[in-house]
DRENTORKOL-3810 file (N, C-alpha, C; in nm, 4 decimals):
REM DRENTORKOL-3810
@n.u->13.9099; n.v->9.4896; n.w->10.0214; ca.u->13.9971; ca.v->9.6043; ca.w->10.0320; c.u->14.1245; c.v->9.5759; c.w->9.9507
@n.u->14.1843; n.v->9.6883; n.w->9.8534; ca.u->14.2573; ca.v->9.6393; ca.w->9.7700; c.u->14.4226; c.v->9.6334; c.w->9.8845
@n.u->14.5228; n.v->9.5481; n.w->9.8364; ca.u->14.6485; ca.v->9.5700; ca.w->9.9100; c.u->14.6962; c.v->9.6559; c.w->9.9017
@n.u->14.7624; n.v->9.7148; n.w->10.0578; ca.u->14.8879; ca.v->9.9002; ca.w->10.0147; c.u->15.0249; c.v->9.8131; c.w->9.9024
@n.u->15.0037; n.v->9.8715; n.w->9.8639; ca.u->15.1418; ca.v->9.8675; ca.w->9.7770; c.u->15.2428; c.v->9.9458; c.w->9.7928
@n.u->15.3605; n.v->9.9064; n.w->9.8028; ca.u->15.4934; ca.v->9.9998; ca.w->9.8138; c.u->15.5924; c.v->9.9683; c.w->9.7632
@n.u->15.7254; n.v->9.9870; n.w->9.7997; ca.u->15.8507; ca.v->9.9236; ca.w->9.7343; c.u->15.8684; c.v->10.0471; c.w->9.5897
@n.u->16.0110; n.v->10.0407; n.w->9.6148; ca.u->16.0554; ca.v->10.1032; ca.w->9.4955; c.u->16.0141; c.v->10.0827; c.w->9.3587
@n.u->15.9305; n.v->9.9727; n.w->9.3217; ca.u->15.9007; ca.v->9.9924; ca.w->9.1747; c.u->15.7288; c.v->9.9520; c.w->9.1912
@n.u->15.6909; n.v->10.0049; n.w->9.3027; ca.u->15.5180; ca.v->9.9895; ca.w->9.3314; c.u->15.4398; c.v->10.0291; c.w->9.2038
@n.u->15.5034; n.v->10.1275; n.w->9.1316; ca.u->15.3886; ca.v->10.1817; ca.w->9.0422; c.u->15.4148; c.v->10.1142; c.w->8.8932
@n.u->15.4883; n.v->10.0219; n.w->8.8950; ca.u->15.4725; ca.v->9.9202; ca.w->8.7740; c.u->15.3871; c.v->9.7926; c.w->8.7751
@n.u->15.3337; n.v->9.7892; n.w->8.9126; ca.u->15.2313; ca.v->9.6543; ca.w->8.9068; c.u->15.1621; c.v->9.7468; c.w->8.9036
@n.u->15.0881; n.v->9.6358; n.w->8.7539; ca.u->14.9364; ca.v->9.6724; ca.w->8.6978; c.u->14.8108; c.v->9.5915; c.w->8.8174
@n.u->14.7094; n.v->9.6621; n.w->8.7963; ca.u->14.5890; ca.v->9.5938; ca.w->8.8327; c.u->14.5745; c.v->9.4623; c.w->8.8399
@n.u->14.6447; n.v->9.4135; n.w->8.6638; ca.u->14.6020; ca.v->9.2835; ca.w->8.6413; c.u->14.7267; c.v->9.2037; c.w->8.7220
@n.u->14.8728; n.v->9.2493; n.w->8.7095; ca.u->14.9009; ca.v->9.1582; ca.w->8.8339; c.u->14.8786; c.v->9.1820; c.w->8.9865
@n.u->14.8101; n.v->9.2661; n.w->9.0197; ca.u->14.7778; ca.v->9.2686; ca.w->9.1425; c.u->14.6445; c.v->9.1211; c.w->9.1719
@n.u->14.5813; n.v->9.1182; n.w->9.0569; ca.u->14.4681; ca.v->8.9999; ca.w->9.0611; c.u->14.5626; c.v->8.8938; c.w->9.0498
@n.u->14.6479; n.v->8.8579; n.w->8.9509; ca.u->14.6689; ca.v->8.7823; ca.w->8.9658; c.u->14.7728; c.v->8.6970; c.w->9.0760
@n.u->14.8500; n.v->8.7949; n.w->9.1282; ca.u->14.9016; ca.v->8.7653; ca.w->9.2857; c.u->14.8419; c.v->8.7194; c.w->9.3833
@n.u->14.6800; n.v->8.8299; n.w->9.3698; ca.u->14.5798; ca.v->8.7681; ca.w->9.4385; c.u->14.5386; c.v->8.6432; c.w->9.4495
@n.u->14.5185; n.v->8.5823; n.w->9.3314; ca.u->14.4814; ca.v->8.4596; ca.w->9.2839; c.u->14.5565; c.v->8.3445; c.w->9.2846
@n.u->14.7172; n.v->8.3443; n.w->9.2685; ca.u->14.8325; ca.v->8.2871; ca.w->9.3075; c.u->14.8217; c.v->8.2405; c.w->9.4891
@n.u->14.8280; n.v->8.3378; n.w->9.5770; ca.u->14.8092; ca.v->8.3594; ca.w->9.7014; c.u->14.6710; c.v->8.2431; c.w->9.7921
@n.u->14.5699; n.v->8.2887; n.w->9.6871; ca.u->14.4865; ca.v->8.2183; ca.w->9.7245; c.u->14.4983; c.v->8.0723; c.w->9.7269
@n.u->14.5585; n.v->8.0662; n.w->9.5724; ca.u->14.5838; ca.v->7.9096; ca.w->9.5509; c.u->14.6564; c.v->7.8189; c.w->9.6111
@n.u->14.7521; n.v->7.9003; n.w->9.6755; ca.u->14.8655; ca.v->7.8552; ca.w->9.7341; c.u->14.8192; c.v->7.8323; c.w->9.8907
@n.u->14.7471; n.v->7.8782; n.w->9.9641; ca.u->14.6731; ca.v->7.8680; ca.w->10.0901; c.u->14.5123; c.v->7.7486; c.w->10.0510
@n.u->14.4902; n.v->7.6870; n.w->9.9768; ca.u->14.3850; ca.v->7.6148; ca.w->9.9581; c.u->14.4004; c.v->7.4488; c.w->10.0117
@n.u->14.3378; n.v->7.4188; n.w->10.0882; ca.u->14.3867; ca.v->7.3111; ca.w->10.1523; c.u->14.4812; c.v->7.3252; c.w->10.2404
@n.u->14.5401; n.v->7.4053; n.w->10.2846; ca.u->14.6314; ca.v->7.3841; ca.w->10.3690; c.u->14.5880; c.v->7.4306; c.w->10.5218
@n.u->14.6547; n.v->7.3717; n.w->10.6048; ca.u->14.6494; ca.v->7.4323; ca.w->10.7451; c.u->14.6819; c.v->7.5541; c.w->10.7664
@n.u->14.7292; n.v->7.6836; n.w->10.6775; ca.u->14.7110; ca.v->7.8401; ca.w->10.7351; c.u->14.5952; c.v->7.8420; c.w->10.7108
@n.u->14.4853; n.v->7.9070; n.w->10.8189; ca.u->14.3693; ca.v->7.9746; ca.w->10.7303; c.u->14.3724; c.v->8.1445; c.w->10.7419
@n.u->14.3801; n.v->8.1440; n.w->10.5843; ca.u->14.3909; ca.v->8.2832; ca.w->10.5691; c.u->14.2648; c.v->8.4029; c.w->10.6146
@n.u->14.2869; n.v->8.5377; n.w->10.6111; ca.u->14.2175; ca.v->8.6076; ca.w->10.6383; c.u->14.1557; c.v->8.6786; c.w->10.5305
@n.u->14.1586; n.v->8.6643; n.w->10.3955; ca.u->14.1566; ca.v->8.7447; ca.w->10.3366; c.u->14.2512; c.v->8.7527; c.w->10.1947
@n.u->14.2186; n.v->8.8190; n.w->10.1256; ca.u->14.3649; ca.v->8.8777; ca.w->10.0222; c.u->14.4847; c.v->8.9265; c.w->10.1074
@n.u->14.6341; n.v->8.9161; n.w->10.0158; ca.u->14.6813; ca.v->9.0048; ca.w->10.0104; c.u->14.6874; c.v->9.1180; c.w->10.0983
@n.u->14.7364; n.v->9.1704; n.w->10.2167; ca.u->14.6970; ca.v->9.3000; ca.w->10.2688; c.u->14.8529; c.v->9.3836; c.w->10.2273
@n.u->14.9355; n.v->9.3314; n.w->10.1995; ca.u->15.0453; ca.v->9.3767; ca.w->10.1667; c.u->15.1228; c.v->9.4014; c.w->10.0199
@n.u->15.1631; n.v->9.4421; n.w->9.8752; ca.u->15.2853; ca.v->9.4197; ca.w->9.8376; c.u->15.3808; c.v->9.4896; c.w->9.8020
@n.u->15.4792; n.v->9.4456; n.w->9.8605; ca.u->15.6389; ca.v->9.5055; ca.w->9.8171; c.u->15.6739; c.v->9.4712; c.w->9.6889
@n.u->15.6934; n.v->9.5807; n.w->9.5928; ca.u->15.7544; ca.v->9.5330; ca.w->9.5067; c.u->15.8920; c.v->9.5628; c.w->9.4990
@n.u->15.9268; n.v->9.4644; n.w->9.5364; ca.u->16.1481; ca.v->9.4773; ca.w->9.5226; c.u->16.1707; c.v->9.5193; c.w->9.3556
@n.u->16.0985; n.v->9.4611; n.w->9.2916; ca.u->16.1765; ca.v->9.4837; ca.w->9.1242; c.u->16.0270; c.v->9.4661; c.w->9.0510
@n.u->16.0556; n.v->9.4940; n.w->8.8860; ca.u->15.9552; ca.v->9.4693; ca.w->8.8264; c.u->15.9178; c.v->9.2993; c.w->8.8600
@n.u->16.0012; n.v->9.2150; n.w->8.8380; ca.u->15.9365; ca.v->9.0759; ca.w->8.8836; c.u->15.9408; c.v->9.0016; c.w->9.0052
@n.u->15.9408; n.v->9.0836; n.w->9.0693; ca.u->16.0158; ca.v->9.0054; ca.w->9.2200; c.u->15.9217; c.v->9.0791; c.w->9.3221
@n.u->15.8201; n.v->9.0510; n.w->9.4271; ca.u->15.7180; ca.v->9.0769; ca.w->9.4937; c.u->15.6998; c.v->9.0659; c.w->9.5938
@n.u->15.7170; n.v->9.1403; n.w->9.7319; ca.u->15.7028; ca.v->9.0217; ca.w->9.8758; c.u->15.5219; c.v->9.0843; c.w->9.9048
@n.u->15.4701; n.v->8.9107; n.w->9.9728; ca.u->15.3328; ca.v->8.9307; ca.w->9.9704; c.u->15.3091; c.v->8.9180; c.w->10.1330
@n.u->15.2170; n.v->9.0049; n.w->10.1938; ca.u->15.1763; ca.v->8.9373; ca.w->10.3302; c.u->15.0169; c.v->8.9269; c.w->10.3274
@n.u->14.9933; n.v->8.8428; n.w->10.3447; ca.u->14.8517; ca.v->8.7555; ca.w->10.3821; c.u->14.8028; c.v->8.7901; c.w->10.4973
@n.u->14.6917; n.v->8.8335; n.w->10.5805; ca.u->14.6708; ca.v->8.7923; ca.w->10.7133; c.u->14.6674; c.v->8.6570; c.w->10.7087
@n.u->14.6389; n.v->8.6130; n.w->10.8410; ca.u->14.5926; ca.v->8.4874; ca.w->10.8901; c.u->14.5384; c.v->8.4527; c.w->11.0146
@n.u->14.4636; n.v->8.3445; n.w->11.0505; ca.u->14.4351; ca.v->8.3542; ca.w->11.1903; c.u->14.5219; c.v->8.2290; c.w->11.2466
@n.u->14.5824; n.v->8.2957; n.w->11.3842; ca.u->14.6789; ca.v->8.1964; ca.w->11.4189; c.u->14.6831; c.v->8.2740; c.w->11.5566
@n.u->14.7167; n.v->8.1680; n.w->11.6969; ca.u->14.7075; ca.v->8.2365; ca.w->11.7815; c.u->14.8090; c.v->8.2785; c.w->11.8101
@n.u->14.9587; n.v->8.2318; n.w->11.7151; ca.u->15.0974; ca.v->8.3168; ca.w->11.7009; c.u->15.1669; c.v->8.4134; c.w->11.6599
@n.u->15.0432; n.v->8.4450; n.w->11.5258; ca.u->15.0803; ca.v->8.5101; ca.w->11.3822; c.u->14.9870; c.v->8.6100; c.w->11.3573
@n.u->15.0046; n.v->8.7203; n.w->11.3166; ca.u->14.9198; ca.v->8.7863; ca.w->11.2831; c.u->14.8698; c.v->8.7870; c.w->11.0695
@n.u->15.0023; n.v->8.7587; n.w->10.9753; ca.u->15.0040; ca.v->8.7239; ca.w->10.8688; c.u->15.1323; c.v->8.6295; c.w->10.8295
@n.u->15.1216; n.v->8.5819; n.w->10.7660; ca.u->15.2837; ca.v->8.4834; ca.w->10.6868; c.u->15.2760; c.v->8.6127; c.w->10.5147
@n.u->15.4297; n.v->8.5770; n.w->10.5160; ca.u->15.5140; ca.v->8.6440; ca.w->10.4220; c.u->15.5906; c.v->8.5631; c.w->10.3644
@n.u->15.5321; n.v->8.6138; n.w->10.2073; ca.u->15.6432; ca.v->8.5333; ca.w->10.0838; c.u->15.6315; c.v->8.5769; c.w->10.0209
@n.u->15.7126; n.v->8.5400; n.w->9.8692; ca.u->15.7939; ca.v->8.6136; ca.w->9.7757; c.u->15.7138; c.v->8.5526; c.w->9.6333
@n.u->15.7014; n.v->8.6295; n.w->9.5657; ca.u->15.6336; ca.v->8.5905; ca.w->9.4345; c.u->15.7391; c.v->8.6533; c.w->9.3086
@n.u->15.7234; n.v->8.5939; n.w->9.1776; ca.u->15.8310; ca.v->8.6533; ca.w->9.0892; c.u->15.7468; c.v->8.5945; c.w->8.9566
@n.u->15.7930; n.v->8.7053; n.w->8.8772; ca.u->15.7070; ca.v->8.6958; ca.w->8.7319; c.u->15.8113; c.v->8.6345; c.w->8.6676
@n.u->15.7575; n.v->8.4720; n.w->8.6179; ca.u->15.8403; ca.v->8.4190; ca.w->8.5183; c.u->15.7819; c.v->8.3865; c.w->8.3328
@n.u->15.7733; n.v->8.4328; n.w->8.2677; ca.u->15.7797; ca.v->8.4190; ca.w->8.0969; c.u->15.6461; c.v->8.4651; c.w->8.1079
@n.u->15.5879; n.v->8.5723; n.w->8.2180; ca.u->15.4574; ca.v->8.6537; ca.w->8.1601; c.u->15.3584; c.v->8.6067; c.w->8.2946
@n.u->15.3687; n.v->8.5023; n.w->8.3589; ca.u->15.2660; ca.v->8.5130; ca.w->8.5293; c.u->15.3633; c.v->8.5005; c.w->8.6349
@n.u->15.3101; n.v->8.4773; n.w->8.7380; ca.u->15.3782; ca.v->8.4984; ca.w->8.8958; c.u->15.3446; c.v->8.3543; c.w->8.9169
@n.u->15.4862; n.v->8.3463; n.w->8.9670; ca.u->15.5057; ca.v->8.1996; ca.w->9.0595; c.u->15.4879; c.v->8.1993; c.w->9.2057
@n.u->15.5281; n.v->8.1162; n.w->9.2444; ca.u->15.5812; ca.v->8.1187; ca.w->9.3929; c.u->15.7392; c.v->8.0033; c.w->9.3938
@n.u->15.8451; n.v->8.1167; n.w->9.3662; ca.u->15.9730; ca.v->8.0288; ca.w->9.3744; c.u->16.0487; c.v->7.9472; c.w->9.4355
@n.u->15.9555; n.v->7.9218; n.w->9.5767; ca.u->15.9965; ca.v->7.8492; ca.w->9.6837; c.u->15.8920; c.v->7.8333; c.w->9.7360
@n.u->15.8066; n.v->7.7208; n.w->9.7449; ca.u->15.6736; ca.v->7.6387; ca.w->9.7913; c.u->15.7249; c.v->7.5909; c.w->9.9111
@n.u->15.8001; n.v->7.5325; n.w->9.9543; ca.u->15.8794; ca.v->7.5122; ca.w->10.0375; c.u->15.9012; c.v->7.6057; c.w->10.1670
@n.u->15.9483; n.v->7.7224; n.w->10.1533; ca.u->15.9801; ca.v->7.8455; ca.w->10.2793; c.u->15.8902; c.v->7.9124; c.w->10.2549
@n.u->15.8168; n.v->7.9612; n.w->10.3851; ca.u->15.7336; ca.v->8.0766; ca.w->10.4553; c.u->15.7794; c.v->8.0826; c.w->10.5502
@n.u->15.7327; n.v->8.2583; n.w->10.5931; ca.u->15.7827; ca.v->8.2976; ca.w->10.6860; c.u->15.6433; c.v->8.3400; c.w->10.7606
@n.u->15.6409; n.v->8.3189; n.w->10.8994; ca.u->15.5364; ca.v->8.3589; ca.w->10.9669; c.u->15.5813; c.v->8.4700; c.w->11.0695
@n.u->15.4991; n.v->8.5661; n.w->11.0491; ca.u->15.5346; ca.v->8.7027; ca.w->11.1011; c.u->15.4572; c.v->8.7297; c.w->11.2566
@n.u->15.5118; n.v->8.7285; n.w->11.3707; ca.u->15.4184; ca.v->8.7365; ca.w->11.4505; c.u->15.3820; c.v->8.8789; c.w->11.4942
@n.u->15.3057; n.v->8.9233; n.w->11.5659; ca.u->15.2321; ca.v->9.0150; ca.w->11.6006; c.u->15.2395; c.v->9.0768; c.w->11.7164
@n.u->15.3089; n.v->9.1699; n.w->11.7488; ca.u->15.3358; ca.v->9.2402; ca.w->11.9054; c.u->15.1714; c.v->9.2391; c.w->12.0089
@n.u->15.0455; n.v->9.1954; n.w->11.9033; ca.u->14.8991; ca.v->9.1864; ca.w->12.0226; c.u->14.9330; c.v->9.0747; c.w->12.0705
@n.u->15.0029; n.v->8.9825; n.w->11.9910; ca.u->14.9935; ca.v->8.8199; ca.w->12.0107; c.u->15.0363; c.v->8.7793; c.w->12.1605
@n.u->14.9813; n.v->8.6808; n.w->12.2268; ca.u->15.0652; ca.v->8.6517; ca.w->12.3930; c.u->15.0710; c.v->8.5038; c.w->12.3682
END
């Protein structure tokens, strides 16, 4: 299922960075202790290069984690590897 997109400059991400956010996202969850749910179910686009992403995940706290992606000299980073934010879920107990 592709991500809702929104944010004031939603209709300047192309397809191809929507894959490649995708693909960023993924990479960035590989090996690690979140296990994701999926793509992407979220992105905000704050600016043409600046992106907030939410992931599901399964967690018995969280329903997805949220972070920020930004296009530097032509792909998307992740500018802070370091901070995530984990979003919890009003089902969650």
């Amino acid at each position: 299922m592709p991500p809702q997109i929104d944010g004031p400059y939603a209709g300047r991400l192309s397809p191809a960075d929507v894959e490649e956010i995708r693909l960023l996202a993924a990479a960035m969850f590989a090996g690690s202790s979140v296990h994701t749910n999926g793509p992407p179910s979220r992105l905000t686009v704050y600016a043409p290069d600046h992106v907030g992403v939410e992931v599901p995940i399964s967690d018995p706290y969280a329903d997805k984690i949220a972070f920020n992606v930004v296009k530097r000299r032509g792909h998307w980073v992740d500018p802070s590897p370091n901070e995530r934010v984990i979003v919890t879920g009003a089902n969650k107990t």
